[in-house]
MARKEGU-750770 format. One record per atom (N, C-alpha, C, O): residue in one letter; x, y, z. Coordinates in steps of 0.001 Angstrom, whole numbers, plus 500000, padded with zeros to 6 digits. Each point is the difference from the previous one (the first is absolute). Layout:
N
AXYZ
...
***
This chain:
384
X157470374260144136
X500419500365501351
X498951500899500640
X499302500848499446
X500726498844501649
X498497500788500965
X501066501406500665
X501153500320499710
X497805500309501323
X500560500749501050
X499704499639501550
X500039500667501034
X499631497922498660
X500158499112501069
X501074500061501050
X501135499710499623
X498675500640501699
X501180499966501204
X499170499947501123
X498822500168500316
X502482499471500253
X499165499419501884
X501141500578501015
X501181499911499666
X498528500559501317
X501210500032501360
X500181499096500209
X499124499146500133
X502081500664499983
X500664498838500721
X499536500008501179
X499986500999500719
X499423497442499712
X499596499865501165
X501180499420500990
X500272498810500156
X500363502311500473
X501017499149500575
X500053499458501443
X501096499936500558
X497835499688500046
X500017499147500892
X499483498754498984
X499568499149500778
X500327500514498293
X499625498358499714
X501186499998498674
X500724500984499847
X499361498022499399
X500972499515499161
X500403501033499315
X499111500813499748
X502534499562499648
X500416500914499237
X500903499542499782
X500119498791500200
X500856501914499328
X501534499302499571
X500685500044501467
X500631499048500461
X499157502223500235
X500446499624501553
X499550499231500700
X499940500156501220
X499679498924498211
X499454499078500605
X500370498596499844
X499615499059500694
X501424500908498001
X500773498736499427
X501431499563501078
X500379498902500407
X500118502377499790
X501112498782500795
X499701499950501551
X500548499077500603
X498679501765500108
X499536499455501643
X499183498528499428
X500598498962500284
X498720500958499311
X499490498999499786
X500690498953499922
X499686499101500780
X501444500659498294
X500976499083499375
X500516500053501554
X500434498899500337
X499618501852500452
X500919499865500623
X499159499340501178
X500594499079500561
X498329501173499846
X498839499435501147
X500026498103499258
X499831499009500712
X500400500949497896
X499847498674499744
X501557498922500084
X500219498807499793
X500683502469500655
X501627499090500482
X500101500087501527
X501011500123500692
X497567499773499707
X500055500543501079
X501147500999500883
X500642499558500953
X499432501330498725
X500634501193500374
X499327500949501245
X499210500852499594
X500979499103501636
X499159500110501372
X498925501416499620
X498785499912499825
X502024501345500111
X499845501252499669
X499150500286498576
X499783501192499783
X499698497821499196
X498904499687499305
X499184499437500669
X498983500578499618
X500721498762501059
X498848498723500123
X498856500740500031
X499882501032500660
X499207498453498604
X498494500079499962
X500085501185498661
X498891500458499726
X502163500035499500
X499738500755499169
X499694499617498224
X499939500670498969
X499933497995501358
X500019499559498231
X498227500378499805
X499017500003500742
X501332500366497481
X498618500650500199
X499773499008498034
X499117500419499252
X501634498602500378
X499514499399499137
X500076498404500562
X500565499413499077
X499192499768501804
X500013498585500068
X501312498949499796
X500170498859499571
X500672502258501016
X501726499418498970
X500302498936501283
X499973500316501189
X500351498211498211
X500215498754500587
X501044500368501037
X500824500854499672
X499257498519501747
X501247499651500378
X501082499487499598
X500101498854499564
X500730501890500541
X501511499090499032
X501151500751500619
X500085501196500279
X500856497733499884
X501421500815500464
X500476500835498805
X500458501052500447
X499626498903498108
X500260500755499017
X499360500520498899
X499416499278499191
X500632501621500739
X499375500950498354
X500942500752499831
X500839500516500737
X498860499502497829
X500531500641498686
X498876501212499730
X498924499755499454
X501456501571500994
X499127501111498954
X500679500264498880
X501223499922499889
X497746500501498974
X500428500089498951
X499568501345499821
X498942499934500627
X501123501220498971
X499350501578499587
X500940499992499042
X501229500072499971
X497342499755498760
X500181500795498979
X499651501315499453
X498840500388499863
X502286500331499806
X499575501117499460
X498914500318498932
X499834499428498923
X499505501542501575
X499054500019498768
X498753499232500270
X499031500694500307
X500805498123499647
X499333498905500003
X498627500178500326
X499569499140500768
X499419501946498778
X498541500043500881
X499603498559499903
X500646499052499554
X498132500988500969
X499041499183500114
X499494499582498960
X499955498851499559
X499535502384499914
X498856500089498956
X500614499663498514
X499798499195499090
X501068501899501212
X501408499494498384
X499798498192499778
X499779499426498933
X500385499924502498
X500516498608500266
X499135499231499027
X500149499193499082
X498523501666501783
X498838499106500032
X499217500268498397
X498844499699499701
X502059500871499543
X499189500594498950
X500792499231498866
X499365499540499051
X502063500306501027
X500421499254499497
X501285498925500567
X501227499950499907
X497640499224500745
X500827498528500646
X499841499130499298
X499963498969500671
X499874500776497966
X500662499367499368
X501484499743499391
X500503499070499370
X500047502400501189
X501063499878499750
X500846499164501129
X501143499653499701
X498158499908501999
X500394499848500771
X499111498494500381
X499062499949500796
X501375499131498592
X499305498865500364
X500552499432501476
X499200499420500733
X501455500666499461
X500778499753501953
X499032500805501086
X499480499628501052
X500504501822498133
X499483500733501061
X498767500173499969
X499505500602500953
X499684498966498037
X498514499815499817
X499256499086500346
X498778500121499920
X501891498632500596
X499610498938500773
X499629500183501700
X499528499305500899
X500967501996498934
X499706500542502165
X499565501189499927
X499963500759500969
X499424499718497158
X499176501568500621
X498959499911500466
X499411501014500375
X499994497637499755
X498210499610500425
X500395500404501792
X499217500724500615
X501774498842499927
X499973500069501150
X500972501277500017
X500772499649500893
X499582501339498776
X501251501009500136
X498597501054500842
X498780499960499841
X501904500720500862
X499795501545500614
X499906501187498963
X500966499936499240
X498380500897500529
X500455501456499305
X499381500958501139
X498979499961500688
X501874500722499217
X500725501115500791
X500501501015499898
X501057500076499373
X498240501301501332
X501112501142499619
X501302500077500682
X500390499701501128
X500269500903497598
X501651500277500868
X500211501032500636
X500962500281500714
X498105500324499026
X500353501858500824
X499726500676499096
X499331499713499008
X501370501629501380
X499854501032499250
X500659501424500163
X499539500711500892
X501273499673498498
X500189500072498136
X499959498147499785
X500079499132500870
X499791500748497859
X500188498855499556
X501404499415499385
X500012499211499054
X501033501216501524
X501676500335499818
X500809499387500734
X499792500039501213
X501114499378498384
X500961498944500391
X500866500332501126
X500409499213500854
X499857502206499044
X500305500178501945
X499290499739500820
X500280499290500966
X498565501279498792
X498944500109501334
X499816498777499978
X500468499570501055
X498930499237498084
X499552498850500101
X501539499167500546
X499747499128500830
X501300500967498938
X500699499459500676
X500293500239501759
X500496499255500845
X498936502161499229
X500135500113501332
X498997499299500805
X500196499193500909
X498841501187498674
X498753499219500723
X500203498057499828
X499498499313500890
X501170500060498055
X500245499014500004
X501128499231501027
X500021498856500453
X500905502300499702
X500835499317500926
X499690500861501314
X500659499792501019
X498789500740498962
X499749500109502025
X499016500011500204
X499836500613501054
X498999498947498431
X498402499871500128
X499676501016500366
X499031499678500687
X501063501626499403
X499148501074500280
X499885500541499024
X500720499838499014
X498070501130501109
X499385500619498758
X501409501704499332
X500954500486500607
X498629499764498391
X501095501219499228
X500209500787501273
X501116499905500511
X497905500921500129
X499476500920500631
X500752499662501530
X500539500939500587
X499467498121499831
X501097499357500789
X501769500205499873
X500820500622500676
X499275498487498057
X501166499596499946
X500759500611499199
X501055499572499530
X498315501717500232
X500368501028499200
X500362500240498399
X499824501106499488
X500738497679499706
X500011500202498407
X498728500354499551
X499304498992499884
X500202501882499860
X498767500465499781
X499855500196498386
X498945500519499635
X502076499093499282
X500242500595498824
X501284499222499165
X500805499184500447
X499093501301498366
X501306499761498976
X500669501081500516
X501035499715500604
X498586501770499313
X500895500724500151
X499029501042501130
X498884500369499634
X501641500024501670
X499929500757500751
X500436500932500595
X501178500144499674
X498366500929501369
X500671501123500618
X500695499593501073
X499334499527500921
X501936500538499211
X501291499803501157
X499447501175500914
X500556501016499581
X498650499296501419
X499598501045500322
X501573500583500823
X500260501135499600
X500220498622500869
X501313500054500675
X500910500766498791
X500744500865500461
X499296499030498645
X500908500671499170
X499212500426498653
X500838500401499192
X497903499655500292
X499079500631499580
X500640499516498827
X500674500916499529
X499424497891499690
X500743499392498720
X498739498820499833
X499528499509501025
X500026500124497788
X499531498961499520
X501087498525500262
X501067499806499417
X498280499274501636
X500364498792499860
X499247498735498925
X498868499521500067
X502268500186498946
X499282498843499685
X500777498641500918
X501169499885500370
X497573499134499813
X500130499220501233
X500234498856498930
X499791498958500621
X500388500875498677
X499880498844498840
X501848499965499817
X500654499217500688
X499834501468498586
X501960500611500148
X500487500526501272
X501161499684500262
X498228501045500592
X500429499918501395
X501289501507499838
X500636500597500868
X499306499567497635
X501174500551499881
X500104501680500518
X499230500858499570
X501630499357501210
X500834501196501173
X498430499703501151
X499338501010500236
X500268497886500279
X498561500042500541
X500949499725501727
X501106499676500434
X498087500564499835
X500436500312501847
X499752498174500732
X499298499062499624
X501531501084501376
X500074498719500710
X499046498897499840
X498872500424500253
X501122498745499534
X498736499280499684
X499212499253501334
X498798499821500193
X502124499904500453
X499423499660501734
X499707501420500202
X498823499870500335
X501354501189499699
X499586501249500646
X498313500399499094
X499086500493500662
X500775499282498184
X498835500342499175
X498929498688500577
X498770500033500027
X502158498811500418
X498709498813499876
X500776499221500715
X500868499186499684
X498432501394501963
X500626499249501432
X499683498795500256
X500754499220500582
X498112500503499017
X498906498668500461
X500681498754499530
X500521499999498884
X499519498870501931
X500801498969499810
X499214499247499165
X498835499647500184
X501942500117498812
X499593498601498950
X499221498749500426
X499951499718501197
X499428499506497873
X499554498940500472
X500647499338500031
X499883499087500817
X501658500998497931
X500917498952499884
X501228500195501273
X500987499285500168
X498608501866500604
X501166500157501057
X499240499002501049
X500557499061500568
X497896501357499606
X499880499415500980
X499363498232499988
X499582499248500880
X500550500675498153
X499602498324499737
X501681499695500002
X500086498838500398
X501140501624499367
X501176499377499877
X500293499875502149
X500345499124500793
X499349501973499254
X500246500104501582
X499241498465500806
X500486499475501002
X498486500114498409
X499372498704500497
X500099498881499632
X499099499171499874
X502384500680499858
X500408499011499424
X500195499683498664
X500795499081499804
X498572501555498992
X499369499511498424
X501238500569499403
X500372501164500144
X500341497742499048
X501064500806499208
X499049500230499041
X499147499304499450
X501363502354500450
X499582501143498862
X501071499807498743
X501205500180500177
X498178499392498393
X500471500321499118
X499548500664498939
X499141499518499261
X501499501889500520
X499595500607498597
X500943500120498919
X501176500352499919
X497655499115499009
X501078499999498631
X499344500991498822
X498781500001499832
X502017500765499439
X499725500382498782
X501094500476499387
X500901499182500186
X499445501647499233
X501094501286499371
X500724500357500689
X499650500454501089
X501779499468498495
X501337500324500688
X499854501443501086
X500119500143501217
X499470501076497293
X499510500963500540
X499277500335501168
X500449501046500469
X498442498408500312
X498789500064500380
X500741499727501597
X499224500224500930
X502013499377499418
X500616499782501406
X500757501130500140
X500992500375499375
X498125500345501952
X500676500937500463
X499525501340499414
X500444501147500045
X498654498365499477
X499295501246499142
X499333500962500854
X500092499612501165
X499282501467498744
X499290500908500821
X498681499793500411
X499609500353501112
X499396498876497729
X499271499658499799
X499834498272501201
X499282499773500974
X501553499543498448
X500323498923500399
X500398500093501986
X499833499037500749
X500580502057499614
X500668500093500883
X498930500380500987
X499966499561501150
X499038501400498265
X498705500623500753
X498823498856500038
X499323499847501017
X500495499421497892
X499076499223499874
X499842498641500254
X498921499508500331
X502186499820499517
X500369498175499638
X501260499901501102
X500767499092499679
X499581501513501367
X501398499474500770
X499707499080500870
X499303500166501001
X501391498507498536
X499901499262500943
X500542498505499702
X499046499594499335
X501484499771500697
X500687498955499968
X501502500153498718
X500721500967499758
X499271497569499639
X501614500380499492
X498920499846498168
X499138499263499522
X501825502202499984
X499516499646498296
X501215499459498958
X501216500189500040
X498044499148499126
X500554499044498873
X499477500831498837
X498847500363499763
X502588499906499391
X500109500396498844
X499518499048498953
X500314498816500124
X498932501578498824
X499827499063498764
X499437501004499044
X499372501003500341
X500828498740498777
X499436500953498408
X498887499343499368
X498908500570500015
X501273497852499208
X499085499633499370
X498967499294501240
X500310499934501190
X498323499537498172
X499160499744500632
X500475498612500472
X500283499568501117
X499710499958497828
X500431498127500782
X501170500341501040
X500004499412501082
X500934501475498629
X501072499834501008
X499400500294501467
X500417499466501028
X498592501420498901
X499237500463500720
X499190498596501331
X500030499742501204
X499244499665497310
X499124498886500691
X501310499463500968
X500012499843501221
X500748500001498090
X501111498872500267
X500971500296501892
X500601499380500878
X499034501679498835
X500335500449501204
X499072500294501475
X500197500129501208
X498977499877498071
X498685500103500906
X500188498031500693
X500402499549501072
X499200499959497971
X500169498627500244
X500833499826500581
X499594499681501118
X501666500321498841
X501176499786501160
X499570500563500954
X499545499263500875
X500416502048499336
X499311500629501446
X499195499123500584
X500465499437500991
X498242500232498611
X498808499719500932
X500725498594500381
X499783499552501126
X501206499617497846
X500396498874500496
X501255499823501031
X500326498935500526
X500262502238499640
X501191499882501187
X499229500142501313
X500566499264500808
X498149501496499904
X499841499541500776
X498457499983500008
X499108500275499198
X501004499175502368
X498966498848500270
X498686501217500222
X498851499681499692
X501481501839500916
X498846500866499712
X500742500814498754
X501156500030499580
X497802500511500102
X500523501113499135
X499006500764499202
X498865499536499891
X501458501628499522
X499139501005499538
X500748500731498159
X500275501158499688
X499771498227499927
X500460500729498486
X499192500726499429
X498799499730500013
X501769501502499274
X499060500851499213
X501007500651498890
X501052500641500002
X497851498727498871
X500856500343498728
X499237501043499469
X498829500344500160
X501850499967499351
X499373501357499007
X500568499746498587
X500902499230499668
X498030501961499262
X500489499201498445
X499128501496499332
X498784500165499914
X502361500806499671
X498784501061499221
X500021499591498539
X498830499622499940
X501481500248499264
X499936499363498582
X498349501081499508
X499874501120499505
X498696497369501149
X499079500848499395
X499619501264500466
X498816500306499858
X501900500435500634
X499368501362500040
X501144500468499480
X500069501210500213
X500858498382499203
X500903501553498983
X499184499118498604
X499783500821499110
X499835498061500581
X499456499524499099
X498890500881499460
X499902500508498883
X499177499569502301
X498759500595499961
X500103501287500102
X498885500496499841
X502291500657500437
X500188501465499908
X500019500056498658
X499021500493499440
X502257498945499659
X500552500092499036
X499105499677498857
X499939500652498958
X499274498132501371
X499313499646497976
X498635500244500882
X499056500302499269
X500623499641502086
X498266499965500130
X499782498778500599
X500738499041499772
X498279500902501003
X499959498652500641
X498650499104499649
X499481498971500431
X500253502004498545
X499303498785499067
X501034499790498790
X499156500019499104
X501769499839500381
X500942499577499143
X499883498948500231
X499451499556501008
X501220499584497785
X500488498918499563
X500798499427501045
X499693498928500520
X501719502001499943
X501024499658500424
X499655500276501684
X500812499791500902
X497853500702499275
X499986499958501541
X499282498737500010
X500309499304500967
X499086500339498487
X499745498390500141
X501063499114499594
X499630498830499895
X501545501381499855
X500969499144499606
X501027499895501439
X500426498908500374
X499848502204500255
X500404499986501141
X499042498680500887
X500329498865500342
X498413501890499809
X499298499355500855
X500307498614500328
X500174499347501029
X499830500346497095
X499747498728500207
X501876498681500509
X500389498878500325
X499966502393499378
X501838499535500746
X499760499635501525
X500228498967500630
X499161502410499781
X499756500277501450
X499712498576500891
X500485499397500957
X497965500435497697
X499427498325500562
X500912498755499936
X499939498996500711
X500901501276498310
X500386498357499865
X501380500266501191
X500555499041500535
X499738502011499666
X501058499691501015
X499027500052501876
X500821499718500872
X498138500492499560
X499541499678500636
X499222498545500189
X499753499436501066
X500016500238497943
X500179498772500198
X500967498897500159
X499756498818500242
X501074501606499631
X501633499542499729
X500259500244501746
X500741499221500599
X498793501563499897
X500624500432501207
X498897498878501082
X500335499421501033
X498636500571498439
X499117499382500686
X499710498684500197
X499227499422500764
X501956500019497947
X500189498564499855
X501277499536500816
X500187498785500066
X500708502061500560
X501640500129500353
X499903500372501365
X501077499735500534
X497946500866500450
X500236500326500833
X499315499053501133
X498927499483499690
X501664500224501728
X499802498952500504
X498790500007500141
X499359501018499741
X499860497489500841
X498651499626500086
X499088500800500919
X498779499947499856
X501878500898501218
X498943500444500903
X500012501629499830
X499569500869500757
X501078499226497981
X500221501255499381
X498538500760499663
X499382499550499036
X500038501559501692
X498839500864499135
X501090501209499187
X501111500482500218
X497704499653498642
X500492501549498948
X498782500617499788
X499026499575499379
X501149501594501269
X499520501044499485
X500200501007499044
X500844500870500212
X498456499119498717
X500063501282499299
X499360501163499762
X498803499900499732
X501718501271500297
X499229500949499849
X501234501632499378
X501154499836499605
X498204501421500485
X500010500689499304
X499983501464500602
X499193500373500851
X501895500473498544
X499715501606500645
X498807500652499478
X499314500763500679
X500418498901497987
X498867500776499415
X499316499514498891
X500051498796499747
X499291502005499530
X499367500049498233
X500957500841499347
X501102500464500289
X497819499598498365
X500613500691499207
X499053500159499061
X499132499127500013
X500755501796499096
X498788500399499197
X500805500829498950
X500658500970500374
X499296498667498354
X500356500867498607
X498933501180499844
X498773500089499968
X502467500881499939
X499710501406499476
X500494500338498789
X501207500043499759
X497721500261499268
X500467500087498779
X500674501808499705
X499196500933500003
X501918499253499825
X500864501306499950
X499067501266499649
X500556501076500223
X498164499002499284
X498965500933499163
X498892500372500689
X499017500637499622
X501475498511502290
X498972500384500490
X500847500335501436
X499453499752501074
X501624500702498889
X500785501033500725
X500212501094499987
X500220500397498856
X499837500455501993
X500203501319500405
X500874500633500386
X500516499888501113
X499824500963497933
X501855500187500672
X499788501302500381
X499573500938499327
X500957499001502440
X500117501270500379
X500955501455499711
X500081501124500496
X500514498171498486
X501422501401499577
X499098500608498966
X500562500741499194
X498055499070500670
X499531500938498657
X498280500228500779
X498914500031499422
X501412500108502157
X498965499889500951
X500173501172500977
X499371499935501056
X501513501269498678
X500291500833501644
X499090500352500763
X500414499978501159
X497990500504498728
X499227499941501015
X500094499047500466
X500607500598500888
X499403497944499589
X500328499077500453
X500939499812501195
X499852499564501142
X501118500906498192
X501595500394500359
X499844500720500865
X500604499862501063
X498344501327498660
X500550501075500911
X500050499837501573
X498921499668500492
X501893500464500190
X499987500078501390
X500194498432501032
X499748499635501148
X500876499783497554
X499962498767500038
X502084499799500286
X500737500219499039
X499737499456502051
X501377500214500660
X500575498618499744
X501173499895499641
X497867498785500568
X500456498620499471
X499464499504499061
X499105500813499768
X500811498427499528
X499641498954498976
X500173498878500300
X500507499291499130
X499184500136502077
X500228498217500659
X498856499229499078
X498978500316499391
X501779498514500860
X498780498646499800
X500795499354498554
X501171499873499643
X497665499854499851
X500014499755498507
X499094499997498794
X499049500763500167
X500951498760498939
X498853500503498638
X498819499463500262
X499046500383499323
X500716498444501887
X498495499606500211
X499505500636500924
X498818500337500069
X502228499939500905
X499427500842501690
X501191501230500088
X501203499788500154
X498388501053499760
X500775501374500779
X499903500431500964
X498960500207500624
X502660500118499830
X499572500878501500
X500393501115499818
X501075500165499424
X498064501055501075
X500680501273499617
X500061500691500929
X498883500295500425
X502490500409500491
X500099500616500688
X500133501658499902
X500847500662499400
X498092499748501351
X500087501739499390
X500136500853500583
X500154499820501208
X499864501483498291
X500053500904501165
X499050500208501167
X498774499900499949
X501767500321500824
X498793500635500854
X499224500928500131
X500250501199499870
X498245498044500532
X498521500780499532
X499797499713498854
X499048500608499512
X501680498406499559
X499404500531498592
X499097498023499912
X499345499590499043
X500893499787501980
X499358498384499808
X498364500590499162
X499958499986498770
X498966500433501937
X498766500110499445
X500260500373498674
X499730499111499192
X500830502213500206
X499677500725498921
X500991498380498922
X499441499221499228
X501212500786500938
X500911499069499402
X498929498328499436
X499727499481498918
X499990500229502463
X499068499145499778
X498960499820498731
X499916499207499062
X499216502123501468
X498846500524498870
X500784499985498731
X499521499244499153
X501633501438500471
X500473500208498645
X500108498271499862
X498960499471499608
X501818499914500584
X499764498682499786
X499144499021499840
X500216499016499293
X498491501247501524
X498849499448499639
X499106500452498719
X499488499242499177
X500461501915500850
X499177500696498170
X500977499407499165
X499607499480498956
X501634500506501330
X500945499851498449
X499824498199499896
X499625499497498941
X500589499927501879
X499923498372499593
X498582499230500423
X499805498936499413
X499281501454501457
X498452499766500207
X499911498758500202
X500419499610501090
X499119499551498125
X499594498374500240
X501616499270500020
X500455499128500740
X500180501644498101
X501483498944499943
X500855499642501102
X500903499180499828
X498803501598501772
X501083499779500790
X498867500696500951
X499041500713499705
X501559498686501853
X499641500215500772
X500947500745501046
X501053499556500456
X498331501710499834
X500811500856500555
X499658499988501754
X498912500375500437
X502105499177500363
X499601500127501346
X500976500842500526
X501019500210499341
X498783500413501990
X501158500482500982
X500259499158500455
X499429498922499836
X502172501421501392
X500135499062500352
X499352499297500954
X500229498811500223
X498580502173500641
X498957499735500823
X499223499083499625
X499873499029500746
X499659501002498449
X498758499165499053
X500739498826500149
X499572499210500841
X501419500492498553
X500788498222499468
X500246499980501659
X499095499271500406
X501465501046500418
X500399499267501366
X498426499508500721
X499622498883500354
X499643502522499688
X498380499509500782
X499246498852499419
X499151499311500564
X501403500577497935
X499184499096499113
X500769498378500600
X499469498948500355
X501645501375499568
X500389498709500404
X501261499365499233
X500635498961500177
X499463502052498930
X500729499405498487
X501444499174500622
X500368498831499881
X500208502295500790
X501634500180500917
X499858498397500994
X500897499178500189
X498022500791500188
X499318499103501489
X500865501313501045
X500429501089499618
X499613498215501990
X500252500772500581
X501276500550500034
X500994499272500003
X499084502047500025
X500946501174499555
X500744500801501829
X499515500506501012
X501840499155498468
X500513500898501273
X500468501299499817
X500383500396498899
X499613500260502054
X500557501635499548
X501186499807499785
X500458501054499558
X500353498143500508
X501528499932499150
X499801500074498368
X500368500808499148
X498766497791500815
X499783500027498156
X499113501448499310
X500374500743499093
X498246499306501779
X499354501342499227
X500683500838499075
X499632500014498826
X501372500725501586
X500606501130499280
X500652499027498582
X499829500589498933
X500653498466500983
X500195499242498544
X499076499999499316
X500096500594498926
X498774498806501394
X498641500114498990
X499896501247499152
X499791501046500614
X500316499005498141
X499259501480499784
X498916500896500731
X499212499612500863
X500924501834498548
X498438500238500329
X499079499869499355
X498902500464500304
X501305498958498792
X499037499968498839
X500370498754499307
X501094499935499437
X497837498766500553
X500776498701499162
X498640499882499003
X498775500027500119
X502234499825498827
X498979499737498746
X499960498804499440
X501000499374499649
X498021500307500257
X499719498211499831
X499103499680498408
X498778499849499986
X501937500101498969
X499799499445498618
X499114499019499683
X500294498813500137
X498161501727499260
X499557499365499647
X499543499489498869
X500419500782499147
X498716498023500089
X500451499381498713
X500845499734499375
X500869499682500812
X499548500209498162
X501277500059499557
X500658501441499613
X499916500492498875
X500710500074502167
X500390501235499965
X501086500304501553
X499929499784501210
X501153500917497680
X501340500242501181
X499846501608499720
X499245500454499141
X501561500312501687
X500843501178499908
X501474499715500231
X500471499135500739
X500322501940498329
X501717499474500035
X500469502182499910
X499407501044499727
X501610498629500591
X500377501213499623
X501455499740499072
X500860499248500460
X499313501342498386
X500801499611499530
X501214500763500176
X500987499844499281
X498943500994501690
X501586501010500270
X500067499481501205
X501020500341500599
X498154498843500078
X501150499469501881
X499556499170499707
X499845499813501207
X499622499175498251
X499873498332500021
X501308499806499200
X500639500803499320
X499634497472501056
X501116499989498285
X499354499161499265
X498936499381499982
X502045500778499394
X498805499409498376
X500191498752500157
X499927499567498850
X500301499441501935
X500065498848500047
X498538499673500979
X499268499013499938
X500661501790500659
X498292499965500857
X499033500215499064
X498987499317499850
X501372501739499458
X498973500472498749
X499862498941499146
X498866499759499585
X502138499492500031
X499524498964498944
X499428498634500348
X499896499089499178
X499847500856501721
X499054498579500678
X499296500241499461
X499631501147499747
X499709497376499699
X498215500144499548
X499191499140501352
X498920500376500454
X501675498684499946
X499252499349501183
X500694500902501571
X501162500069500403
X498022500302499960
X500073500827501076
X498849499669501444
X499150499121499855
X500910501427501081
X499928499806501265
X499828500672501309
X500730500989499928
X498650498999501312
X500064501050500651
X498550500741500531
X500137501018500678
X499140498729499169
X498362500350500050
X499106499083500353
X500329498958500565
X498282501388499090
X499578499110501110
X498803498846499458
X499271499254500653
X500848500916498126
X498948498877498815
X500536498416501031
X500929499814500786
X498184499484498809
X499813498678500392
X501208499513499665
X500676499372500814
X499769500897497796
X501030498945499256
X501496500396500766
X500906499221500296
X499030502165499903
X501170500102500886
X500246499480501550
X500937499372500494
X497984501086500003
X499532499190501445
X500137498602500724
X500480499716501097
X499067499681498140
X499821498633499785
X500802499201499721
X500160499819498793
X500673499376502154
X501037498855500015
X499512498867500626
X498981499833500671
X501945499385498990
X499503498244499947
X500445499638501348
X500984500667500320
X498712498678500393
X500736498810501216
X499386498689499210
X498812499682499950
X502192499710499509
X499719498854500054
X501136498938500928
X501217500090500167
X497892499026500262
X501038498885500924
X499956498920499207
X498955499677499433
X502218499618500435
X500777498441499460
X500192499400501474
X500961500129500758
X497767499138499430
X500847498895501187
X500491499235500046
X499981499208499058
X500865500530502227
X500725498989499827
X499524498453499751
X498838499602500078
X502001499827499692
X499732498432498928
X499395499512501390
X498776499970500132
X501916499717500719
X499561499457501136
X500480500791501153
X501104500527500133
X497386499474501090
X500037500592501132
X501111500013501000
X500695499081500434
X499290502132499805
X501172500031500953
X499476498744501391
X498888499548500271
X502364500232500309
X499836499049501110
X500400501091501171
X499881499702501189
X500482501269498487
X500395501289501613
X500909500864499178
X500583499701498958
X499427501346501662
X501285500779499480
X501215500137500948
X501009500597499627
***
C-alpha cells in the first residue's frame, strides 16, 4: 500500500456524479448535459452500489468476478469523496453535490446546534434529516419528471435518518436476501415503461470489516455479488442499462499497527470531541488550542497520518465546496491515516469499531477509488 491520494476533482466524474448522469441518460430535463461517463439513452436503469466494493480491491481480484470483469476494460474509476465513509459517500451519491455542500461530512460528527457527536450512519437521537440536508435528491427530482423511482434494500434502511437526508425519493421495497433483491429490482424496472431502480447490497463491506478484504471470504461474497448481477442482467428488460458502482475502498489494518488514544493523554488534551473514525478523525477542541494541538499531533504520529485544520482540507478541496452551514461540522482538526495504520480510542470507541481489521475513511487510492461500470442494454432504446 502507497500514500498515494488525489482531491477529488469535483467538477469532472465522482460518485456525485453517478445518478445526475443516470438521470441526464432517462432523460430527466433538470440533468441534461450532465452525464459525465457515456451512459446510453434508455428509458430504464438499474443502479446497483455496492458496499465496500473499490475499484482496485475489484481490479486486483476479479477473478473472483467473472460478470464484472468482462466491463472493467471499459468501467470508470473514480473518487467518491471524502472522508472515505458510507454517510458522506451516500450523500454525495444521492444528491450529486460534494460533502461540503450537502453536509454529511463524516461517520460521526459535531451537531453544532446542540454540541453532541452525530453519527450519520445510525442517525440515532440525530436532528431532522430534511433540516441537516435540505437539497433535493436526484431521486426526488428525476421522480418529479416523470421516472418511477424505485429503491430496494433492507427492511431497516426505510425511513431511516440516513436514508431520509440522503436517498428520499420515490416508493422503497423491502428485501433481505440478494436474489430477493435482484428479483425485485427486476419487477420494478419491468412495471414501467420509464424508470430508475437502485439497489443496494452491503454484504462485502461487513465481509471485508470483519475477516479483511483480502480474505478468503471477501472473495467469496464477491463472487455471490457477481453471479447475482448477472442474474439481474440476464432478467431485466432489453432496453434496460446497469450501472454499478460503489461508496468506497477499504484497506487492512493489521491490529499492531494501531494507536490507542486511552494510553495517549497529551493527545487528548484539550481535545472536547473525538469524531470520525480509526482511518480519519475529527477532533473538535477547545478554543485557541487548534495550532498547539495540531503540532502535538504531528511530532507524535509524523509520516503515519496526516494532520490538517479544518482550513487546510476545505481550501484544499477535500470537502469540495463548503457552506457556512456545514463548516462548523467539519472538525478543526481532521486526521487522515496513512499506510497501514488507524488510531482508535478504546474508552469512547466501542469495541465493535475497534475490532475491524478492514477499515476505511482516508485518503489512499484503495479507499478513494470506485468503479462505474455500465451493462448495456441488449438492444437500443427506440425513445424513452
Amino acid at each position: 500500500m502507497t500514500d498515494e491520494s488525489r482531491v477529488p476533482d469535483w467538477s469532472a466524474g465522482t460518485l456525485a456524479s453517478v445518478l445526475p448522469s443516470v438521470a441526464d441518460s432517462l432523460g430527466v430535463p433538470d440533468f441534461a448535459g450532465a452525464d459525465r461517463f457515456g451512459l446510453p439513452p434508455v428509458p430504464r436503469t438499474v443502479v446497483v452500489l455496492v458496499d465496500g466494493l473499490g475499484y482496485d480491491l475489484l481490479a486486483q481480484r476479479s477473478g473472483h468476478a467473472p460478470f464484472l470483469r468482462q466491463h472493467l476494460a471499459s468501467a470508470r474509476r473514480i473518487p467518491c469523496g471524502f472522508p472515505t465513509t458510507t454517510a458522506t459517500s451516500m450523500g454525495s451519491f444521492g444528491t450529486g453535490l460534494p460533502p461540503g455542500s450537502h453536509g454529511l461530512v463524516g461517520f460521526q460528527v459535531l451537531d453544532p446546534d446542540t454540541d453532541r457527536l452525530l453519527n450519520e450512519l445510525s442517525w440515532e437521537d440525530g436532528p431532522d434529516p430534511l433540516r441537516w440536508q435540505p437539497s433535493r435528491t436526484v431521486f426526488q427530482t428525476a421522480e418529479a419528471s416523470g421516472v418511477a423511482v424505485t429503491r430496494v434494500g433492507p427492511h431497516y434502511f426505510d425511513g431511516s435518518g440516513l436514508t431520509n437526508a440522503a436517498l428520499r425519493g420515490g416508493r422503497f421495497v423491502a428485501a433481505k436476501h440478494l436474489d430477493d433483491r435482484v428479483a425485485a429490482s427486476v419487477e420494478s424496472a419491468r412495471a414501467t415503461r420509464r424508470s430508475l431502480v437502485y439497489l443496494y447490497w452491503g454484504e462485502v463491506d461487513k465481509v471485508g470489516h470483519v475477516h479483511g478484504c483480502q480474505s478468503w471470504q471477501w472473495g467469496d461474497e464477491v463472487e455471490a455479488v457477481d453471479r447475482a448481477l448477472a442474474s439481474l442482467a440476464d432478467r431485466v428488460p432489453d432496453d434496460t442499462s446497469i450501472v454499478v458502482t460503489a461508496d468506497h475502498g477499504m484497506v487492512d489494518v493489521p491490529f499492531d499497527q494501531r494507536l490507542d488514544l486511552a494510553h495517549e493523554p497529551d493527545l487528548m488534551a484539550g481535545v472536547r470531541h473525538l469524531g470520525g473514525e480509526p482511518r480519519n478523525l475529527q477532533l473538535y477542541v477547545q478554543p485557541g488550542a487548534q495550532q498547539a494541538i495540531a503540532e502535538a499531533w504531528r511530532e507524535r504520529l509524523g509520516r503515519l497520518a496526516r494532520v490538517m485544520t479544518r482550513d487546510e482540507a476545505v481550501d484544499e478541496g477535500w470537502f469540495g465546496a463548503t457552506t457556512p452551514l456545514v463548516l462548523p461540522r467539519i472538525g478543526d482538526l481532521v486526521v487522515a491515516m496513512q499506510d497501514q495504520f488507524a488510531v482508535v480510542h478504546s474508552g469512547l470507541m466501542r469495541k465493535e469499531i475497534i475490532a475491524l481489521l478492514g477499515v476505511h475513511g482516508s485518503t489512499s487510492e484503495a479507499e478513494l477509488a470506485v468503479p462505474v461500470i455500465v451493462v448495456p442494454p441488449r438492444r437500443a432504446a427506440l425513445g424513452r
